[in-house]
N, C-alpha and C positions, 0 to 999 in steps of 0.2 A: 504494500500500500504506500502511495506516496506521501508524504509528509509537509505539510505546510507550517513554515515559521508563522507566527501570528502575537499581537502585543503580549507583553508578559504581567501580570500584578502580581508583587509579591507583599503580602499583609503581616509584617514581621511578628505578629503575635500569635496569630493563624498559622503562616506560615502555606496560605492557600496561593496554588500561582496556577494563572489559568495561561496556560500554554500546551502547545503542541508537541514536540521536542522534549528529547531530555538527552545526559550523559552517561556512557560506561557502559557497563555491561549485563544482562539480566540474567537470572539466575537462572532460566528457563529462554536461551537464545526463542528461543521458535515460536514463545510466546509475544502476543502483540501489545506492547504498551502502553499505545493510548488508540483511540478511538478518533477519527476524526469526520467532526458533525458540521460543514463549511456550507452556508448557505446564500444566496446573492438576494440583494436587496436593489432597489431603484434609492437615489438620495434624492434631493428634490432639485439637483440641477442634471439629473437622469446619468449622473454617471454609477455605473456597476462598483460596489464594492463588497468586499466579504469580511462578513462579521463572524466573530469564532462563539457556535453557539455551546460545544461542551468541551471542556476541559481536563486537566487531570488535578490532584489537590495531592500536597503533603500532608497525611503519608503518603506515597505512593502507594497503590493495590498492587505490584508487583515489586519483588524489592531489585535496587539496583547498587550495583557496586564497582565502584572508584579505585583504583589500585592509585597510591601516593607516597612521594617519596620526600621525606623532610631530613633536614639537620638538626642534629642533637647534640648537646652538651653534658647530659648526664644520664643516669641510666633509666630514669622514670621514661616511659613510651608512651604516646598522645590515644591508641585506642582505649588505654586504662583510664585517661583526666575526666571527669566528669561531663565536661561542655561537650568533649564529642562523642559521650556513649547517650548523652542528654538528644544531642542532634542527629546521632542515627533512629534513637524511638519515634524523634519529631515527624522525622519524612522518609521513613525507610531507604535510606539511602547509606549504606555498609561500605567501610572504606579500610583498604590493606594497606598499611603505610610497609614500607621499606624503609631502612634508615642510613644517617650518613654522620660521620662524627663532624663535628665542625671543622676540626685539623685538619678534614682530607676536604673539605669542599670543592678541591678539583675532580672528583669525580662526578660532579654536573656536567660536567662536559664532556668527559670518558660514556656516559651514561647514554647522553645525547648521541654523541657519536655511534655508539652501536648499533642503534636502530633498535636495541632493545629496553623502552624505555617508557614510566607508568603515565598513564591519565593528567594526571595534575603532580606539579611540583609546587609544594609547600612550607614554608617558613624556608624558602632555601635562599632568597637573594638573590634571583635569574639577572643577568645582565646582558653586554651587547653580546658577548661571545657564544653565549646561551643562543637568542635569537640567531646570531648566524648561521647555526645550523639548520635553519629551516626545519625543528621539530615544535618549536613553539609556535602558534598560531595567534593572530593579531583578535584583539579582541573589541574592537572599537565600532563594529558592528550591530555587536547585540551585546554590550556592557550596559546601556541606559533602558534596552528592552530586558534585560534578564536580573539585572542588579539594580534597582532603586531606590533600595540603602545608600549604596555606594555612590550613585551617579549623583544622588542629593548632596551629599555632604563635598564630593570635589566641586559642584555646580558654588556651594555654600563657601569656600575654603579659595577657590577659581586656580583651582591645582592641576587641570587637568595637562597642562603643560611639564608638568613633574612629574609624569609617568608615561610622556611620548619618546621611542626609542629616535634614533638618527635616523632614521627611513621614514618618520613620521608615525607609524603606526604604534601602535598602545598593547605590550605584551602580557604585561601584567599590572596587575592590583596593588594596592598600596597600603600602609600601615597609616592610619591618620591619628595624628595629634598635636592641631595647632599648636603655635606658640610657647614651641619647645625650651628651655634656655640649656645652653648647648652644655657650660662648662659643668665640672666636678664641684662639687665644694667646698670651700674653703673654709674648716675648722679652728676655730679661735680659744684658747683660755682665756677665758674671762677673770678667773680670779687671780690669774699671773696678771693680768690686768690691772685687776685692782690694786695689788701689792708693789706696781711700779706706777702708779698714780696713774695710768693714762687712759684715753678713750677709745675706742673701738677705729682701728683704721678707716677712711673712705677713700683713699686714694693712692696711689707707689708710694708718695715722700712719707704719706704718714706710715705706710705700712714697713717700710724700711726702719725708720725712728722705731716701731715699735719693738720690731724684730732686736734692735740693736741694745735697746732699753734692756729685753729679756734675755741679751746675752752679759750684759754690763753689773745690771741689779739684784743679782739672786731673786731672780724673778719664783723661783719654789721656794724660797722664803728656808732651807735646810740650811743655810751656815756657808754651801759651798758653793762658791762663784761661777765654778767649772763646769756644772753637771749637766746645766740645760742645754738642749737641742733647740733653738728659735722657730725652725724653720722644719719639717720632716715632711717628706714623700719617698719614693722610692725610685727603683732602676727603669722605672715604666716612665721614665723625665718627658716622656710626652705632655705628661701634667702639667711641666715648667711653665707647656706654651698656653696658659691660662694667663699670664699674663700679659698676653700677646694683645688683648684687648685695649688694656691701661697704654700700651706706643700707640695704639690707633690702628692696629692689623683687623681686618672684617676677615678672617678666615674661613673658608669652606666647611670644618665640621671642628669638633670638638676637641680632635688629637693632631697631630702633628702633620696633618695634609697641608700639604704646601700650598695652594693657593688662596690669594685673598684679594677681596675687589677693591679699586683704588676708587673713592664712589668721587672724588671732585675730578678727575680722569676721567671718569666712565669707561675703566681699564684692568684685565683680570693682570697680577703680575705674582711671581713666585715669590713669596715671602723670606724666605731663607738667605737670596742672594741680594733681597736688599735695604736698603740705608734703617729702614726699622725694625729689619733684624737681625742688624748690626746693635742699633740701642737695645733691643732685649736680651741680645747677647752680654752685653756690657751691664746691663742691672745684676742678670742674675749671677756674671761673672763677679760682681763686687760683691756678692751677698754669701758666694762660697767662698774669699779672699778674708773676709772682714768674719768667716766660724758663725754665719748665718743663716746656712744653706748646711741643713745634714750631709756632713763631709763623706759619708759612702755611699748619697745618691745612685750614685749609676751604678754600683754594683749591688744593690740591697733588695731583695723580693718584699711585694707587698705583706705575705707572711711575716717576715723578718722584722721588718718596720711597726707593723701590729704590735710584734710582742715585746717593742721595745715600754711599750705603756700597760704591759700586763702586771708591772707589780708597783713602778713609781712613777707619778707624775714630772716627766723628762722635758716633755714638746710644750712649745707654745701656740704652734700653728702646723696644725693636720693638715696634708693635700692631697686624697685617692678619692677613686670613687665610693668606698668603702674603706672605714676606720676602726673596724669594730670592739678590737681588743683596747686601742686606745684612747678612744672618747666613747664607745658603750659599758664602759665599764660597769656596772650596778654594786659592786662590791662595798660594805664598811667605808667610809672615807670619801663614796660620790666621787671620784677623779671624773666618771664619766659626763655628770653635770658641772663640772666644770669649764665644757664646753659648749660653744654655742654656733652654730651655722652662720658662717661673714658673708651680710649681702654683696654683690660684685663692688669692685673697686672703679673707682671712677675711672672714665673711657668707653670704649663702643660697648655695646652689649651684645655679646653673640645669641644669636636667637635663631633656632632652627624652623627652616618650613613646616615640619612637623609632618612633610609626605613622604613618607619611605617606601621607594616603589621596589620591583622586584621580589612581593612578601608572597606573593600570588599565580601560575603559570600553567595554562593546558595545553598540551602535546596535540600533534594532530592523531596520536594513538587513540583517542578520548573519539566515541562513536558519538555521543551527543552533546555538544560543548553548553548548551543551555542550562541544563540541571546544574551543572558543577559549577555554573555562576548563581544561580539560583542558590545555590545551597550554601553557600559561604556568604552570601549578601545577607542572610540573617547572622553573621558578626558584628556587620556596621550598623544592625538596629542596636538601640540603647539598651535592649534586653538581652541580645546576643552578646555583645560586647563586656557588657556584666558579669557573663556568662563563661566567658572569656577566660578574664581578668580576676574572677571573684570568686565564680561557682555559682551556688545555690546557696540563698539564706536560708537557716536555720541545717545547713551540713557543711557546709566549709566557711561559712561566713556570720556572725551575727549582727544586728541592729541595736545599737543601745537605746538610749532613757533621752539622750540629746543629739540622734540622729546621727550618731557617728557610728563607724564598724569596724570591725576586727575580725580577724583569722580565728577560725576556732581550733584551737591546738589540741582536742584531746577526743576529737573525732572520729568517725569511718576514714578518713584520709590521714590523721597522722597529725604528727608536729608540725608540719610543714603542707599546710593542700595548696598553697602557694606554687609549690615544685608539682605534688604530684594529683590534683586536681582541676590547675587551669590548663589551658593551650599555652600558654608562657612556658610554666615548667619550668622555674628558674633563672631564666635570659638565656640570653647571648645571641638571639635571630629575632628578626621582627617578622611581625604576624600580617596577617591579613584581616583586618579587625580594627575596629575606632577604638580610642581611648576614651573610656568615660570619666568625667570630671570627679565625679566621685573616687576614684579610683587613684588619680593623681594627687587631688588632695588629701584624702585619708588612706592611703594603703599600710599605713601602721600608725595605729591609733593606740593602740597596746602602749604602756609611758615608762616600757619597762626595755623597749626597742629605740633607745635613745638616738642612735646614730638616724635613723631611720626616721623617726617624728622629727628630730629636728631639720635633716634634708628635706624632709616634704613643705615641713613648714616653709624654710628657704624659699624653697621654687615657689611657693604663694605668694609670698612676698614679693619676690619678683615678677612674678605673672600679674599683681593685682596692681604693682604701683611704680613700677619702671616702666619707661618707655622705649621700645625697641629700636633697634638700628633693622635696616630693609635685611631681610635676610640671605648668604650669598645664594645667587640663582644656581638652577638647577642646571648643570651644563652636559651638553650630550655630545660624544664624540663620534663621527662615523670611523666603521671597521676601522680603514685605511688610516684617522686618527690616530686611534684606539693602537693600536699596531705601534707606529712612531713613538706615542707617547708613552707606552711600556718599556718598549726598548730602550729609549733616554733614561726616564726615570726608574729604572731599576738600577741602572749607576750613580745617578745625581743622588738618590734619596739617604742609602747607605753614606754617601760622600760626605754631605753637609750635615747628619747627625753625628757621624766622626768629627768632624771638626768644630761644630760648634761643642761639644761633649769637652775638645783637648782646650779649648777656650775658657770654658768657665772653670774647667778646671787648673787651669793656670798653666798648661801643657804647653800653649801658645799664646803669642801677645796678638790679640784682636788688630789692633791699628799696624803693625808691622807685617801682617799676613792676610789683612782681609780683601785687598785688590788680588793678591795672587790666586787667594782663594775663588773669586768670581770668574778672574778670569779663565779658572779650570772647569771651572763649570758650563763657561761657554763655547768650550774648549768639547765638551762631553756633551752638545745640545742642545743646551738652556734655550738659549734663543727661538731655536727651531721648535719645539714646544709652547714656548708663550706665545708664538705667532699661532699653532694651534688652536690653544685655548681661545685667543682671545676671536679667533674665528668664530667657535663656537658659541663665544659670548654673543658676538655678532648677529648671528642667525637668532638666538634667543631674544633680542631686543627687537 
């Protein structure tokens, strides 16, 4: 029987969508899936059109199944999390995931290549190279017929330019969560504060003065002048470039990606090779010079650094994504409240678009690509996303007495249903799924989850009363780009974190080596790459 595409509604509560079409495979090939009831009508300027008069609803009456393959970080697997054994009852619709450790991530493309390779790719981070194999299919056809969850909120968000590949077309889905703020944050003691008179930094000069206060003042208040660390992060110095904001670098994301947009220029340019990051090199070169910068930085693991605050109050100022041993502390003595979340320091505010595309992707192995939009487009309702992100209240989640919620820890899920009851699962990929507000601002309301309550609190503060700098655009490179620009910067990038590394560490003198330094850089292709990018900026404007 032939099949007719026809509009799709999807009632995110329901979860009814009246379409013809669906995706994957049926348990019973030979069985027929839907029924179709296409009847023609006169409209009243007598042109013929057809209206779809039956439909099929989730559940399906036939069940249908998605072979899917995702990346993983830990051993919890996503047919066990709640939200998706929740959304196969919803719509009968059964899905095999296969799995990928995030380490090997290159076998997206191994995978692809084979020709042997599932339905839908999920939480995996598809890219251009993904698409150039002609196994992923564009989707930009029937995303606003089969997903209007999704098509609402990029319409809402006007994102839809952050998820077009270089050939134009729109391969995959996206993670949404406007008005991201990009960086880590910056943990402060406060009562080393107090003990050396002074007030909370807002800006480098003052954050310097403090740092130098609590290397000078027996800022721990023990007798010994020696003992404090000012300043503590670890060998992941990507963190450093948090301060990239305070010279005035708008940088592309959160870690140490080189480019950033020069906005009174209207110009993308690689930050590393120039004149202001040369001055961040020179700050935080003075701040490991002057015993103000934890002197084993680059060699110390975030572990390491942790448990340097597991038994005394050493640091004055924490800087990972994660602190837990030494501002969570709960212990006799409160160390861990002694700390508090520093709102950004004065300078650009980096701020993420908040569209992470790539979370989302069907093979042209997928028999009917409609359902498998259909079916993830209840993520980006606000009850899917919940769902997501949270669970189900009153089993992985409760509601308090003043509207706030917490993880239930001593549930059917465990310590943890964070890990092993949403579609997260812990981090480290992004989803295909809105972020719900709720989520962002209370994801530990527990006051016993210190590092945690007070990061979240942070980013409210900054979501509710900073104002943002435009955020860097979304830049898309074709193949033949993509190619060049790999090839450059697989030598440039190693290059200029070696050297700025031998810089601040007093290895080399910045002003006596930083022409020669650029000029090896243009030497290995810099040039030829910023002309890329800023190509692609181009096409983007």
């Amino acid at each position: 029987m032939q099949i007719k595409r026809v509009t799709a509604l999807l009632v995110a509560l329901g979860l009814t969508i009246s379409m013809l079409t669906g995706c994957g495979k049926t348990e019973e090939a030979n069985n027929t899936q839907v029924e179709e009831s296409v009847e023609s009508v006169e409209s009243d300027d007598k042109e013929e059109v057809e209206v779809e008069d039956k439909g099929i609803t989730f559940p399906l009456e036939e069940p249908i199944t998605l072979t899917v393959a995702a990346l993983t970080n830990n051993e919890y697997i996503l047919e066990d999390s709640l939200a998706m054994r929740r959304m196969e009852e919803m719509t009968n619709v059964h899905v095999e995931f296969t799995y990928m450790p995030v380490s090997e991530a290159e076998k997206r493309t191994i995978l692809l290549n084979s020709g042997d390779y599932p339905d839908v790719f999920l939480k995996c981070h598809m890219e251009e190279e993904h698409f150039a194999t002609g196994a992923i299919i564009p989707l930009e056809d029937m995303v606003r017929e089969y997903a209007p969850n999704y098509s609402a909120l990029m319409d809402k968000y006007d994102a839809w330019d952050k998820t077009t590949a270089a050939d134009g077309h729109t391969y995959t889905l996206a993670q949404i969560q406007p008005n991201s703020y990009m960086n880590p944050i910056l943990y402060i003691n406060e009562t080393w504060l107090e003990n050396i008179g002074m007030k909370t930094p807002t800006n480098l000069e003052e954050f310097y003065n403090v740092l130098k206060a609590f290397k000078e003042q027996d800022a721990n208040g023990n007798g010994d002048p020696d003992d404090e660390i000012p300043f503590l992060t670890c060998s992941d110095f990507d963190k450093l470039w948090n301060f990239a904001q305070c010279i005035g670098i708008n940088r592309q994301s959160h870690d140490s990606n080189e480019w950033a947009l020069d906005n009174e220029n209207d110009e993308i340019y690689y930050w590393p090779a120039s004149e202001k990051g040369k001055e961040m090199a020179a700050f935080l070169e003075k701040l490991y010079d002057e015993g103000l910068l934890y002197n084993d930085t680059f060699v110390s693991s975030h572990e390491q650094t942790d448990a340097l605050g597991s038994s005394a109050p050493i640091a004055g100022c924490v800087l990972q994504w994660a602190a837990y041993e030494m501002v969570g502390r709960t212990e006799e003595g409160g160390y861990g409240n002694d700390f508090d979340a520093l709102n950004p320091l004065e300078g650009l505010l980096p701020v993420s678009s908040g569209i992470a595309a790539g979370t989302f992707a069907i093979t042209d192995a997928c028999e009917y690509p409609e359902i498998a939009l259909a079916w993830i487009d209840y993520l980006y309702s606000e009850e899917g996303a919940i769902a997501a992100w949270m669970g189900e209240e009153g089993v992985t989640y409760e509601v308090k007495g003043d509207g706030s919620w917490a993880y239930i820890t001593d549930g059917e899920y465990g310590e943890d249903p964070y890990a092993s009851a949403t579609i997260q699962q812990g981090g480290g990929v992004n989803l295909p799924v809105l972020i719900p507000d709720r989520y962002i601002y209370e994801k530990y309301i527990d006051p016993t989850n210190i590092v945690e309550t007070k990061k979240v609190a942070a980013k409210q503060r900054i979501l509710e009363n900073y104002v943002y700098d435009a955020p860097f655009p979304t830049i898309t490179l074709t193949e033949e780009e993509n190619d060049t620009y790999s090839t450059v910067n697989a030598d440039l990038k190693p290059y200029w974190k070696q050297y700025y590394a031998e810089v601040i560490t007093g290895k080399k003198d910045l002003d006596a080596t930083w022409d020669e330094f650029v000029a090896e850089m243009e030497e290995m292709g810099l040039t030829e790459i910023v002309d890329i990018y800023n190509a692609a900026y181009d096409r983007v404007k």
